[in-house]
C-alpha positions in Angstrom: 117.5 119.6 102.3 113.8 119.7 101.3 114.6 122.9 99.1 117.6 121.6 97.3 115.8 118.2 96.6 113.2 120.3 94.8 115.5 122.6 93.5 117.3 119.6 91.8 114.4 118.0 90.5 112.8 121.4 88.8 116.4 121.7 87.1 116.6 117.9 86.2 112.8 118.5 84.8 113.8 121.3 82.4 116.7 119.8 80.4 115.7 118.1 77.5 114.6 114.2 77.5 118.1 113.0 75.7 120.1 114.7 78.5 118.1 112.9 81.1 118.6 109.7 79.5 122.4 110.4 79.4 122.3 111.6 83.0 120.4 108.4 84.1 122.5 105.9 82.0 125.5 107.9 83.2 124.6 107.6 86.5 123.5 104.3 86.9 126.9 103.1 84.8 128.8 105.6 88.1 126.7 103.2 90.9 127.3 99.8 89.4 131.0 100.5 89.1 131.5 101.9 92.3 129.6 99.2 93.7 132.0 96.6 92.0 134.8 98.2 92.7 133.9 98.8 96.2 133.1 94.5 96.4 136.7 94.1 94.7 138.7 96.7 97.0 136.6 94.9 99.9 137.5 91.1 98.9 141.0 91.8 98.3 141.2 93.5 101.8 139.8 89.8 103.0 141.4 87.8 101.1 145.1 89.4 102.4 143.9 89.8 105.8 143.1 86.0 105.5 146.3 84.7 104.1 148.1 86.7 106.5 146.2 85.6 109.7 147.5 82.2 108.2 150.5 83.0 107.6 151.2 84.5 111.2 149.0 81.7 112.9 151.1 79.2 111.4 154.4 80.1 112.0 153.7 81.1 115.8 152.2 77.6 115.9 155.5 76.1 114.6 157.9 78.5 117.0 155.7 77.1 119.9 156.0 73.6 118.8 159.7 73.9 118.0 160.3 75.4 121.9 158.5 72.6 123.1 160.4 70.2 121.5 163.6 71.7 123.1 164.8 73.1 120.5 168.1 75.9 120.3 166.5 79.3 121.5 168.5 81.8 120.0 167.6 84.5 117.6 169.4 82.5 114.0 167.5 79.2 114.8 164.4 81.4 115.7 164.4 83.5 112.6 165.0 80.7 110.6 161.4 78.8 111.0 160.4 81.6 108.8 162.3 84.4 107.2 159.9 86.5 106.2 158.2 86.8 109.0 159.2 88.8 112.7 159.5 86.8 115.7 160.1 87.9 119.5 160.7 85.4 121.9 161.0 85.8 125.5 161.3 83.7 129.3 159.0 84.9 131.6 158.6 84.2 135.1 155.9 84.8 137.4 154.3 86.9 134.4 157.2 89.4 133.6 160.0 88.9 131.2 163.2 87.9 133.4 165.4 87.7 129.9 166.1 89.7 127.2 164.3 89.0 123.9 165.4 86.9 121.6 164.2 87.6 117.5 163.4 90.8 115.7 163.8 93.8 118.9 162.2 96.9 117.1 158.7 95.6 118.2 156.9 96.5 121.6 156.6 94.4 124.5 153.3 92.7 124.6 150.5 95.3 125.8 149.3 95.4 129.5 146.5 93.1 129.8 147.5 91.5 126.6 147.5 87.5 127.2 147.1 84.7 125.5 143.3 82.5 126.2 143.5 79.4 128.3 144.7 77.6 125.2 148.2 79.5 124.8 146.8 81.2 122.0 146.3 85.1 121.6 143.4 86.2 118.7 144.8 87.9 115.7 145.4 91.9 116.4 146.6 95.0 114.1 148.5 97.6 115.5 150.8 100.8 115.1 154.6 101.1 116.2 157.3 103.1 115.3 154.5 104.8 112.1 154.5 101.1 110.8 151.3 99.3 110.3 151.4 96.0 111.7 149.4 92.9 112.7 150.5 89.9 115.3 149.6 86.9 117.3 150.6 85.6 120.6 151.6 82.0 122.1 152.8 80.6 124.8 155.3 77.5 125.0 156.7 75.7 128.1 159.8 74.0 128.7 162.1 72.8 131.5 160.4 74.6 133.8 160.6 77.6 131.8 157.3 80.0 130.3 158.3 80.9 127.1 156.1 84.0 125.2 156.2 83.5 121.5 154.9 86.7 119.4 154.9 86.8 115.7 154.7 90.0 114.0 154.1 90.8 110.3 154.2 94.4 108.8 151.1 95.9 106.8 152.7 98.9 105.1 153.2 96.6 101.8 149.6 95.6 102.0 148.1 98.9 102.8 150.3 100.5 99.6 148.9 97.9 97.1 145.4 99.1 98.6 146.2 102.4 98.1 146.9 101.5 94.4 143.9 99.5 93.9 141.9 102.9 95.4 143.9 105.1 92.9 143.6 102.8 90.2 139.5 102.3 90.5 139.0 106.1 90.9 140.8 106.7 87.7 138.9 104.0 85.9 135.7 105.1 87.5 136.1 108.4 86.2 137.1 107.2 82.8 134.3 105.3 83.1 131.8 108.3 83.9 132.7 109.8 80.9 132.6 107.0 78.6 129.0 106.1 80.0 128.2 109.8 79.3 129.2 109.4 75.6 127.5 106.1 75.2 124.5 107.4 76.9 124.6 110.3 74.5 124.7 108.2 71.6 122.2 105.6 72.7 119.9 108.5 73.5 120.4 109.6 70.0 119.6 106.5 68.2 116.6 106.2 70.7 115.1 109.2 69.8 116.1 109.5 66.6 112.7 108.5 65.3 111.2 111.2 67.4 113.5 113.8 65.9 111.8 112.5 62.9 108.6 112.6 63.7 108.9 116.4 64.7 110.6 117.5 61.1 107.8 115.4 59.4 104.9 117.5 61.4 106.3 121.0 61.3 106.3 120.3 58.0 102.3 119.2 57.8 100.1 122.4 57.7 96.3 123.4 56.1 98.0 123.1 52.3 99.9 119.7 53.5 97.5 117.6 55.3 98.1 114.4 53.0 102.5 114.1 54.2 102.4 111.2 57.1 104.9 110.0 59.0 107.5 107.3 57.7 106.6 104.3 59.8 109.7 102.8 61.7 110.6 99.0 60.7 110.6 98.2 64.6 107.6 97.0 65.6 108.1 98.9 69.1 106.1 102.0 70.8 107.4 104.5 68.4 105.7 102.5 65.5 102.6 103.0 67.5 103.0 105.9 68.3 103.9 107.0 64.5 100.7 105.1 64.0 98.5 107.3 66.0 99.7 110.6 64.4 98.9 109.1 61.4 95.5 108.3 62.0 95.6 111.9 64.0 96.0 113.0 60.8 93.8 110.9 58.9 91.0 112.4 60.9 92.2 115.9 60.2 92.7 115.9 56.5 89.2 114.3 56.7 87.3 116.5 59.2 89.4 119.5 57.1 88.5 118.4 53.8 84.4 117.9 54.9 84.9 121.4 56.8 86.0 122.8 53.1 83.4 120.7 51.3 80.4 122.2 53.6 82.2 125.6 53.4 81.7 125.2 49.8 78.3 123.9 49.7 77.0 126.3 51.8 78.4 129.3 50.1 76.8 127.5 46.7 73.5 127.1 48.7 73.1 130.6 49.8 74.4 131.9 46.6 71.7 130.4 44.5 68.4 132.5 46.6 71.0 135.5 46.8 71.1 135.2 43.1 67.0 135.1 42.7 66.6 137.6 44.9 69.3 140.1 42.6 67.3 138.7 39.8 64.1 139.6 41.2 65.2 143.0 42.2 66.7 144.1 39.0 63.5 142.9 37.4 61.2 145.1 39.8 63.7 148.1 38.9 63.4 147.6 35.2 59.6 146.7 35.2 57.8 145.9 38.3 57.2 150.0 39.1 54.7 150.2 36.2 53.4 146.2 35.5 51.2 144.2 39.0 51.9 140.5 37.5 55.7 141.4 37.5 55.8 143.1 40.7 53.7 140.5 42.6 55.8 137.6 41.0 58.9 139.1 42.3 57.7 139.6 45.8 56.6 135.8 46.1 59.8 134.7 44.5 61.4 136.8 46.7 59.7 135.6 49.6 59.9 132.0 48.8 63.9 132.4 48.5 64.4 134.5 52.2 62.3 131.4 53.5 64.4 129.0 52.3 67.7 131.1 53.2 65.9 131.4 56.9 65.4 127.7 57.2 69.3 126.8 55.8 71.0 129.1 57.8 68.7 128.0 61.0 69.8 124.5 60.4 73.5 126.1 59.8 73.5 127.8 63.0 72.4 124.3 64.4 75.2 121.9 63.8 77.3 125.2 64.4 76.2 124.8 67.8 76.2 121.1 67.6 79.9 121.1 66.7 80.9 123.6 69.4 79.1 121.7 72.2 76.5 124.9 73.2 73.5 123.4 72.2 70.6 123.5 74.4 70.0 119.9 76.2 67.4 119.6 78.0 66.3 115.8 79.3 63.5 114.4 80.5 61.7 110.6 80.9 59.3 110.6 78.3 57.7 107.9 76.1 59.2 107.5 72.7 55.7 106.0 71.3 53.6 109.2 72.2 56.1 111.1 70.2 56.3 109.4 67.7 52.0 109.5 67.6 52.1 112.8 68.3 54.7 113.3 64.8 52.6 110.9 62.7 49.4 112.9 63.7 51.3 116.2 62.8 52.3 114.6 58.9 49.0 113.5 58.2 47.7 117.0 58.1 50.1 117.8 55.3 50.2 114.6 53.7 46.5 113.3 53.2 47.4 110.8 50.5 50.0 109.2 52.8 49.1 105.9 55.1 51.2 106.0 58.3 51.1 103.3 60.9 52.6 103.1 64.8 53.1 100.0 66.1 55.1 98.0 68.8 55.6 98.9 72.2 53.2 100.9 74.1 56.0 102.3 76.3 58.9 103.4 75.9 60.8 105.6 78.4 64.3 107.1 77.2 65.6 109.5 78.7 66.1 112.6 76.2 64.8 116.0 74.7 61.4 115.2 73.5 61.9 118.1 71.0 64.9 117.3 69.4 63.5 113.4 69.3 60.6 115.1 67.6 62.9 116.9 65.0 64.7 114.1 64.2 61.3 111.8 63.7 60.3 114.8 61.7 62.9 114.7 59.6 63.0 111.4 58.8 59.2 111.2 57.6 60.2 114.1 55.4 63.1 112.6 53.9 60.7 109.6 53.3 57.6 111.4 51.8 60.8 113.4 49.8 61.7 109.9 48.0 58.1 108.2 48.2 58.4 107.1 44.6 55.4 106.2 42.1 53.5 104.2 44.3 51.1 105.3 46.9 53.4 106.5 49.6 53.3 104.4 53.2 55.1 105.2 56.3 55.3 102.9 59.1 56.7 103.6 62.7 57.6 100.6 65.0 59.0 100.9 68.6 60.8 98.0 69.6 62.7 96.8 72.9 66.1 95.8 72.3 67.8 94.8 75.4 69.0 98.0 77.4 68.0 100.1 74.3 64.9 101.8 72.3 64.6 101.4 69.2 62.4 103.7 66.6 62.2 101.8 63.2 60.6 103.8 60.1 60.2 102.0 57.2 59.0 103.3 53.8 58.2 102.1 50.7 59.9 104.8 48.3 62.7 104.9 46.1 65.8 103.3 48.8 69.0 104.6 48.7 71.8 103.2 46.8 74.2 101.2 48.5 77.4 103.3 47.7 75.9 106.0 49.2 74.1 104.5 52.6 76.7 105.3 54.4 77.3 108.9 53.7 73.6 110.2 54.0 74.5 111.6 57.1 77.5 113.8 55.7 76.0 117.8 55.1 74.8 118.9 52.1 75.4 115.1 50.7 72.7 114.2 48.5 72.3 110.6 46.9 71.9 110.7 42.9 71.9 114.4 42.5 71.2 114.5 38.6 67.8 112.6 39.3 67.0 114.4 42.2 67.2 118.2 40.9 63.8 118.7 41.5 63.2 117.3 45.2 63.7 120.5 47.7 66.2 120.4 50.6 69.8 121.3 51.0 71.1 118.5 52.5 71.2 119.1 55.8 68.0 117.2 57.5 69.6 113.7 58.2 73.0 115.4 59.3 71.0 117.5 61.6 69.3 114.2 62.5 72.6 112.4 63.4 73.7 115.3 65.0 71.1 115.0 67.8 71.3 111.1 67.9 74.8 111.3 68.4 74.0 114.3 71.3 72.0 111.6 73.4 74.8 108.9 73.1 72.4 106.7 70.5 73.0 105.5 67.0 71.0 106.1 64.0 71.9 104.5 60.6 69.6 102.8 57.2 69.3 99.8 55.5 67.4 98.9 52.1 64.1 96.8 52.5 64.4 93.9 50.1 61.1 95.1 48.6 62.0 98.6 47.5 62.5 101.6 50.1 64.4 101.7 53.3 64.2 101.3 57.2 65.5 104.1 59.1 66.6 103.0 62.8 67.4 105.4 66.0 68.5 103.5 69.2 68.4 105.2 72.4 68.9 104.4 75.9 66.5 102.8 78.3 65.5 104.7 80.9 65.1 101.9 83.8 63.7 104.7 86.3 59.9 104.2 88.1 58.1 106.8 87.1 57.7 108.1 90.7 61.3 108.2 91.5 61.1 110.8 88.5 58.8 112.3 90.0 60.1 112.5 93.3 63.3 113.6 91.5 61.6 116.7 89.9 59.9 117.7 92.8 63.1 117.7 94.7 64.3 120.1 92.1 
């Protein structure tokens, strides 16, 4: 039983969803109507049982009463309390029938042990004689000293053939039925999943050259709107992660194509004269130098967010104190950037949770990017640590050139630049503050910038608290 149930269910399981939905609708339209029909076939097998039990209570009741009344006993005057009914009257004495019967004779004798209750009255019974289906009651009447047994019979054949109709009848609707619900249920799975349908055509047809086609949105405001919705926004994302995977494609190849193209330069030029003239040859080497260093340190930083994107970067967490980093990385920039004033204030600890290397890169980065754009003025860099509820929050602030507000929001993108044309002659690629949001993003924090009112910007990265003593850390890494 087991095996066929499963067997049943695997098939069910592989036919397609608008044949189960015509197989569920058929079959639930198959158990209502066999259900009503059943509660019809059932009623109307009461309802004549009841008006017959009436029928044949009353008219024994009325060949008692007319016995007792002294009425004529003979089989006319009998017969003629009720036509269509069967009547067998009989005199008994000392329990056995002295006479014979008087009515209708092709009906037995009542049964051994059959006899009426202590009231003269005998409970409605069905039987079988002579192949006819019958049902009768029993009463019994006294008069001049005589017992007289009244039984009324009533055939059921008549009843039993409209029954048999009634079966025929529901069957052959019921099956009508089954298949109309099929059709319906076809057609209602149709319009159902016509949108669907729809949706399918509309994204085979979406490939790499097509990202932009979407699909029609239904006028129903139902699940299939949603879910029409959420490929659209599916798609969104993919024409949008597609078309910034062809942008930094495209500025990489420009990127490494400008030192590839020094480095041709400089190699024809040694061909042509650096064999036979120093000052060409040695201004060759250090251009060519100077271009392999920068092609080292853009495809590093490639080979990064390559990593980044593919989830097989190194992690490697520990508690540590976000204000001796970022000491540590102001101490580091003021060896290469004398005429720079850079502050560290706020907290004295911090604990996050995190890889105090890549926290260090990122801090890095940012004081580059400031020192990048310091401006006329004399360049100042200021590092605060501040609590913010659960988080940690780095704030460096600078007092350089600010970033337009159009472009705030898309300093993170790769190889984005803000005001290109006036910045031709600041180094970098691009990459730095991607690379930066990349590993904000790693440690489930949030990085962004905002203008300062008077000139510059405020870079903020907020990281997790980590609430841990520092000797269940401890404790931890021993363990370990």
């Amino acid at each position: 039983m087991q095996r066929m149930t499963n067997k049943l269910k695997s098939r069910f399981n592989a036919i397609s969803v608008s044949k189960k939905i015509t197989a569920l609708y058929a079959v639930f339209f198959m158990v209502l109507l066999i259900f009503l029909s059943s509660f019809m076939l059932i009623n109307a097998w009461l309802y004549y049982g009841s008006v017959s039990r009436s029928e044949l209570e009353e008219t024994a009741d009325k060949v008692a009463d007319y016995i007792e009344s002294g009425g004529d006993i003979n089989t006319d005057a009998i017969e003629a309390l009720n036509p269509n009914k069967y009547v067998r009257v009989a005199v008994t004495e000392h329990g056995s029938e002295r006479r014979r019967p008087i009515g209708s004779r092709e009906f037995p004798p009542p049964e051994p042990g059959m006899s009426p209750n202590d009231n003269g009255r005998l409970n409605f019974r069905t039987g079988k004689f002579n192949d006819e289906n019958y049902m009768y009651t029993m009463r019994l009447a006294s008069y001049g000293g005589k017992e007289y047994s009244v039984q009324v019979f009533r055939p059921q054949n008549a009843e039993l053939g409209v029954m048999r109709t009634f079966i025929i009848i529901f069957v052959a609707a019921n099956a009508l039925a089954l298949l109309l619900s099929a059709a319906i249920g076809r057609l209602i799975s149709k319009k159902i999943l016509k949108p669907i349908r729809e949706m399918t055509e509309t994204v085979d047809k979406i490939n790499a050259e097509n990202l932009g086609r979407r699909i029609e949105l239904p006028a129903a405001d139902d699940e299939f709107r949603a879910l029409a919705l959420t490929f659209n926004n599916m798609f969104d994302r993919l024409e949008d992660s597609f078309e910034k995977q062809k942008q930094f494609v495209s500025d990489a190849s420009h990127e490494l194509r400008t030192p590839i193209s020094v480095i041709q330069g400089y190699a024809a030029l040694i061909d042509r004269w650096g064999k036979s003239d120093e000052a060409v040859l040695q201004e060759s080497i250090s251009s060519i130098k100077s271009e392999t260093d920068h092609m080292n340190i853009l495809i590093n930083q490639l080979l990064f967010l390559a990593r980044e994107d593919n989830g097989t970067s190194a992690l490697n967490p520990e508690r540590v104190n976000v204000r001796e980093l970022a000491e540590e990385v102001v101490y580091e920039s003021r060896m290469t950037a004398e005429d720079t004033v850079f502050t560290v204030s706020g907290e004295k600890e911090a604990w996050v949770y995190a890889d105090s290397h890549l926290i260090k890169q990122t801090l890095r980065i940012i004081i580059e990017n400031a020192l990048k754009y310091k401006g006329t003025e004399k360049c100042r860099v200021d590092t605060e640590i501040l609590n913010s509820g659960e988080n940690t929050v780095i704030a460096v602030s600078d007092n350089g050139m600010g970033i337009p507000q159009e472009d705030i929001k898309r300093i993170f993108d790769r190889f984005y630049r803000s005001d290109k044309s006036r910045n031709k002659q600041i180094s970098g690629n691009g990459l730095g503050l991607s690379i930066a949001y990349a590993i904000i993003k790693r440690h489930n924090g949030r990085i962004w910038a905002e203008n300062r009112k008077g000139g510059g910007c405020t870079f903020f990265v907020e990281l997790k608290k980590d609430c841990r003593t520092a000797s269940a850390t401890g404790e931890q890494s021993a363990r370990q």
